[in-house]
C-alpha positions, -999 to 999 in steps of 0.1 A, spaced: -733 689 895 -762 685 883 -787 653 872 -810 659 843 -841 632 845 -853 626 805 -893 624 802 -903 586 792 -920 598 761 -884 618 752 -868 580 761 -887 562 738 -883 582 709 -846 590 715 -836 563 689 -861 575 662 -850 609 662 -815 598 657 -822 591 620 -840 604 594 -867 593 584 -868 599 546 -829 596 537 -805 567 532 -769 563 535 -754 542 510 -723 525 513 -692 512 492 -697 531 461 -674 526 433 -652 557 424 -670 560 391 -701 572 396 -729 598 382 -763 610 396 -785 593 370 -770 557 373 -782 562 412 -814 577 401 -818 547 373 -810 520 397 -840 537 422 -870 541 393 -897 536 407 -891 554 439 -897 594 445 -860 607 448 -863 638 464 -824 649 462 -791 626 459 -762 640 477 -728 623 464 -697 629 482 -666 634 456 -627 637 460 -608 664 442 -600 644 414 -637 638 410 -645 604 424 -666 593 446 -660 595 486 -672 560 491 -705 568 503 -736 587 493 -774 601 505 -803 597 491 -836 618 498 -866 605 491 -904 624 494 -920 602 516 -909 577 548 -929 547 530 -896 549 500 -876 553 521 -885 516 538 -889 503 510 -856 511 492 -840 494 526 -861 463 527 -858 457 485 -821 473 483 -800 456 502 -764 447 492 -776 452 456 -748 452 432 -733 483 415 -704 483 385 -695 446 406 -694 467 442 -721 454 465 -740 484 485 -750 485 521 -779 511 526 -792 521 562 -813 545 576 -792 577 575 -781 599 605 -798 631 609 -763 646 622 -746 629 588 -772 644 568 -767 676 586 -729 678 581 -732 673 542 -753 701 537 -737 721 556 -708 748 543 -674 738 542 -657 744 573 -629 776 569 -605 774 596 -593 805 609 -561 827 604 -540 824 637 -535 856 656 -507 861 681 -525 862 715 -517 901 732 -519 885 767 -486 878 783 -475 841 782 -470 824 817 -447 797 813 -437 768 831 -410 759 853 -382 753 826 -391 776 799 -379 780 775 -374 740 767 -350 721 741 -377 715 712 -373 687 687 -392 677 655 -411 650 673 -408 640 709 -401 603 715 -433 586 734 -416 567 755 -402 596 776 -436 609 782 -437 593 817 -406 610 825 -421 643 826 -444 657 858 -483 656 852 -500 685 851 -537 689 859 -558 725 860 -565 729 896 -580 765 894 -617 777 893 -641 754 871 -678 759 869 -705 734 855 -732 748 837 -763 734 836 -790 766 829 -796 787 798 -792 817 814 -759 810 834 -746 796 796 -760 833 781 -741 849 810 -708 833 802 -708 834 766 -713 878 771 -681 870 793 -663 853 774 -670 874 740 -649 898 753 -613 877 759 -588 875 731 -582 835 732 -599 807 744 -590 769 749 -617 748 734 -625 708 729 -655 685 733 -664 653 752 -682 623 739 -702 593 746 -684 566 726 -711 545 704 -699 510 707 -725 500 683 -713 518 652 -733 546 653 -721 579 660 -708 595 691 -729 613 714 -715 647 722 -724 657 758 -695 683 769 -684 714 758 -652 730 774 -639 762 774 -610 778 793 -588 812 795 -561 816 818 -574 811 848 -607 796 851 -626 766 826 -664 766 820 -682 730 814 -710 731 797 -736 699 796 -749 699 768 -779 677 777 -788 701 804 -790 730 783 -811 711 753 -785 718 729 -762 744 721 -783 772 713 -765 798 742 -731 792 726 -740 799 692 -734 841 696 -691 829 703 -689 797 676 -699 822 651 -678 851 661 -644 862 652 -633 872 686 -623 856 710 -601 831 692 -609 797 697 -578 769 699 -584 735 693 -569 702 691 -584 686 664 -613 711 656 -629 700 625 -640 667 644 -660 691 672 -672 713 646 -688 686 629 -701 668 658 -717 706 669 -731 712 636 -752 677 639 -768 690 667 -777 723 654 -768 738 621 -738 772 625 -715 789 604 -684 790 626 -655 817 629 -625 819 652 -617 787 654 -579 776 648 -559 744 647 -533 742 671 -515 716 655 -517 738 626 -497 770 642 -473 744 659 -456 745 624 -448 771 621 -418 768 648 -409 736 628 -424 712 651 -440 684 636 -458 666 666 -500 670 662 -513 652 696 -519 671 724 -497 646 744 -466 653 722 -467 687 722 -472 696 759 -446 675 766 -423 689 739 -430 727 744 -443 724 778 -423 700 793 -455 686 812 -478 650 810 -513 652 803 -533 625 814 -555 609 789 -572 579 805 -605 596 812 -608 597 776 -628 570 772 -647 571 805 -681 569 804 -689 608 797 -729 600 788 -736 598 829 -761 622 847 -732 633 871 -696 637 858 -671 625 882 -642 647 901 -612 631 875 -634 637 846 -645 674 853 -607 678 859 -591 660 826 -622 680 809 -609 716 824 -570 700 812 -578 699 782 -594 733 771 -566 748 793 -537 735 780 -550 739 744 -548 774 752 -517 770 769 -495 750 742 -507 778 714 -495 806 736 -463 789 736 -460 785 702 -463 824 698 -438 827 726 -410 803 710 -417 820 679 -410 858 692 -377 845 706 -366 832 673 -365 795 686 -381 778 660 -364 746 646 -349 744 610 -373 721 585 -371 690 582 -352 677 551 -376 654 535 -364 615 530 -384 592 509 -381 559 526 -399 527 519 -430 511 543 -418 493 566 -430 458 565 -454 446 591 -437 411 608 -466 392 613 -446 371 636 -442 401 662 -480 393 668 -493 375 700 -534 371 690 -558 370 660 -591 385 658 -616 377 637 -651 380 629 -649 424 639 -673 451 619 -664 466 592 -668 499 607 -647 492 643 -613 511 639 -582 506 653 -586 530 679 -620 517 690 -609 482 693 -580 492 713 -603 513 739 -627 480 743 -593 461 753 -584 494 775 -611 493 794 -613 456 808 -576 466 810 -557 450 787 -528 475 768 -530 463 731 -496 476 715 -505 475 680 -536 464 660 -533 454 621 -566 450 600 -567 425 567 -576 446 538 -602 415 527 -639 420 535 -657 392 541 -694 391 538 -717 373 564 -755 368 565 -767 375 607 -804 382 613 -818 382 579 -790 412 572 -755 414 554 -730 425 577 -694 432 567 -668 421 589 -626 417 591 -603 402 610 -568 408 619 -538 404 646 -531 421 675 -496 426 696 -496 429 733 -477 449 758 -473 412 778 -476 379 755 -480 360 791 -518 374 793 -523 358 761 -549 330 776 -561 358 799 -569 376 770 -587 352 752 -610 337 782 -623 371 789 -629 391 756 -633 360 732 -669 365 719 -677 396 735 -697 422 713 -681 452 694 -701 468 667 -723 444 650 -708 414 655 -691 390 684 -654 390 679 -630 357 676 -598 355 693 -570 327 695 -533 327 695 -511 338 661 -501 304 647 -474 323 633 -462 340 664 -426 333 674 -423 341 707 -401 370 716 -384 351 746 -375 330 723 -365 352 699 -340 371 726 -325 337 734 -315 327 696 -303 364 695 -282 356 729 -274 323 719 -263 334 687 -241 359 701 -223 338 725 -213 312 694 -202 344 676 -179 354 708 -168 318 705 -160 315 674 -143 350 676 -120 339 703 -108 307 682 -97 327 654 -79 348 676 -62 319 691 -60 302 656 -43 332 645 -17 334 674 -8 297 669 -2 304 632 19 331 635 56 308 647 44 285 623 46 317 593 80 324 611 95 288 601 78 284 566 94 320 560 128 312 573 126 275 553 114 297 519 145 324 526 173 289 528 155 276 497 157 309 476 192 314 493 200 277 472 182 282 447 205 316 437 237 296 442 228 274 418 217 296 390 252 320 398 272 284 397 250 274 360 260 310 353 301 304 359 297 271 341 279 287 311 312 314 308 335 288 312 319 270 284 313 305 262 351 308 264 360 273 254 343 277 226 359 308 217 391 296 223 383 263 200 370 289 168 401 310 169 422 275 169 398 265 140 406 296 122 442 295 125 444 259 110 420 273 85 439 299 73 472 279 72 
């Protein structure tokens, strides 16, 4: 472990060098959009190159760069261009991030084929393992945790990085991921780690240390060894702001979990679904910008590479034995509605550019669980410092709704992004205790009212009996009478005959 002092001069100009100082990065741009409306709303000032940012359908990404010659526009277009107004969409320029700038010039990222590995898989006590589509979150803490406890090395020179790399050219597949500093402040995230791992022994490279990632360039832009990855566009990016590369060998290991039907995509979820193990992620969000990396993070660091390695060999090895899952019929089911009374807090006053993830790791770390966050799709615009900052606000639901005052006396106000957030309880939170005692409530009247019926029921059923009986003696009556009307009726019929022949008889005399 080693401690790498910066020079004050490199100190003080740490911040500068972070952005460019010709180019701006503009913000909420319409979807409509063409080169010369940018360069016509700009006259006056020497546009060097305008980089736009466009969807496949051929609208705008939302955001946009523009180079101008000289550092004195560039000011100026800040100072004069603020929020100005676009086809009715107000745009936000800044100062633009050298690593931005870098990533939009850069070539597409290609992704690389998947190769079956040719080393033999090692698997873990109880493999092969029941796979499902998607493994249900809340058995994760069911499983054992598993941590890489063999050889790991920290490398801090050139020359032991050069070393490695001619090592490691020469393996067929590699684990790979990336640490970061998290920016709080809405600027990007400082990478600081790079990870490697084959089967037995991981590599940490700090990057700091090494000035960059000049030594690992010769295996980023090679096709062998293979390079697995959980989400390895994001590292790729973050790599290619520190110094430009065109990469091969790397692959998505979410990707080639697909192809055994599984549609999990976190590294939590699938070493727990193919693997049968836990992995660990709180050191996540520790503090990964320090001088000297702590014993838990050097571990969870060496985790991950290894068992990125370790889940995409397992793919391959449920594959071969023809264990791969049927697909997935697809269902087209509506959204499900957010209950906004199922929230315990609401936040207001947060930056536009805090997500839901970042918010929940500010709460994680003064250790509060936040169960689910939900952001207001309005915008609001506020004036703070002479500047127009955009900021949201939205509602948050705990793990426990009995921290709720806890909550709010220690993270009301505090600063995240931009701005200090606002917290206070949901006015339209019903509280779930309450909520399981209508439900119990509501079930006990329901037993009640089931039980009457019942005895309702049994009491009516005699009482059926006798009305029966009474209807039976009155129909019984009722058909003596008609058969009596009937005897009457032929008694009569005959008279009558008997009185027409008489008639007849006189008549004919």
């Amino acid at each position: 472990k080693v401690g790498i002092a910066k020079p004050e001069q490199e100190k003080k100009t740490a911040n500068e060098n972070l952005f460019s100082q010709t180019c701006i990065h503009l913000d909420n741009l319409p979807g409509e959009l063409n080169e010369s409306e940018l360069r016509a709303e700009f006259q006056g000032f020497a546009i060097k190159d305008i980089i736009i940012t466009r969807r496949e359908d051929g609208s705008t990404a939302g955001f946009c760069l523009i180079d101008f010659s000289n550092e004195s526009d560039q000011k100026r277009s800040i100072e004069q261009k603020q929020c100005f107004l676009l086809k009715g969409k107000e745009i936000a320029i800044r100062a633009a991030y050298k690593g931005k700038l870098s990533i939009l010039i850069a070539p597409q990222i290609v992704i690389s084929e998947p190769r079956p590995p040719t080393n033999k898989f090692q698997p873990p006590a109880g493999f092969p393992r029941q796979i499902v589509h998607s493994f249900p979150i809340e058995l994760l803490n069911t499983l054992p945790q598993f941590q890489f406890r063999e050889r790991i090395s920290i490398i801090t020179q050139v020359y032991q990085a050069q070393q490695v790399v001619q090592r490691l050219l020469k393996e067929d597949c590699l684990g790979f991921d990336t640490e970061s500093q998290i920016n709080w402040n809405g600027g990007p995230n400082n990478l600081t780690i790079v990870q490697i791992a084959n089967r037995h022994e991981a590599w940490i490279f700090i990057i700091r240390a090494l000035r960059g990632i000049s030594a690992l360039i010769p295996l980023f832009t090679s096709d062998v060894p293979q390079k697995v990855c959980f989400a390895v566009t994001g590292d790729i990016d973050q790599l290619r702001s520190i110094q430009q590369f065109e990469p091969h060998g790397f692959v998505e290991v979410a990707d080639v979990s697909r192809m055994i039907g599984v549609s999990d995509t976190g590294m939590q979820r699938l070493c727990a679904n193919l693997l049968g193990v836990r992995i660990d992620k709180k050191e996540s969000t520790s503090n990964w910008g320090r001088n000297i990396l702590t014993d838990k993070q050097i571990v969870y660091a060496a985790t991950d590479a290894f068992v990125s390695r370790w889940v995409y060999e397992s793919v391959w090895e449920y594959k071969r034995r023809g264990l791969s899952l049927p697909p997935i019929e697809h269902v087209e089911c509506k959204e499900e509605e957010c209950d906004v009374t199922q929230f315990d807090l609401e936040i207001g006053n947060i930056d536009s550019s805090v997500t839901q993830k970042q918010l929940k790791r500010v709460f994680q770390q003064e250790g509060f669980f936040i169960r689910k966050v939900v952001f207001n799709d309005q915008i609001i615009q506020i004036h703070r410092q002479g500047q127009m900052i955009q900021v949201k606000s939205g509602l948050l639901m705990l793990d426990n709704e009995d921290i709720c005052e806890q909550i709010i006396d220690k993270m009301n106000g505090i600063m995240i992004g931009k701005t200090a957030i606002t917290l206070k309880k949901s006015e339209l939170k019903v509280s779930r205790k309450a909520q399981q005692q209508n439900k119990i409530e509501q079930l006990k009247e329901s037993q009640i009212k089931k039980e009457e019926s019942v005895s309702q029921k049994e009491e009516y059923v005699p009482q059926k009996e006798e009305i029966d009986s009474k209807n039976e003696d009155h129909d019984i009556k009722i058909q003596e009478q008609d058969h009596q009307k009937e005897e009457q009726d032929t008694e009569k019929e005959a008279e009558d005959l008997k009185n027409e022949k008489s008639d007849l008889n006189h008549a004919t005399k």
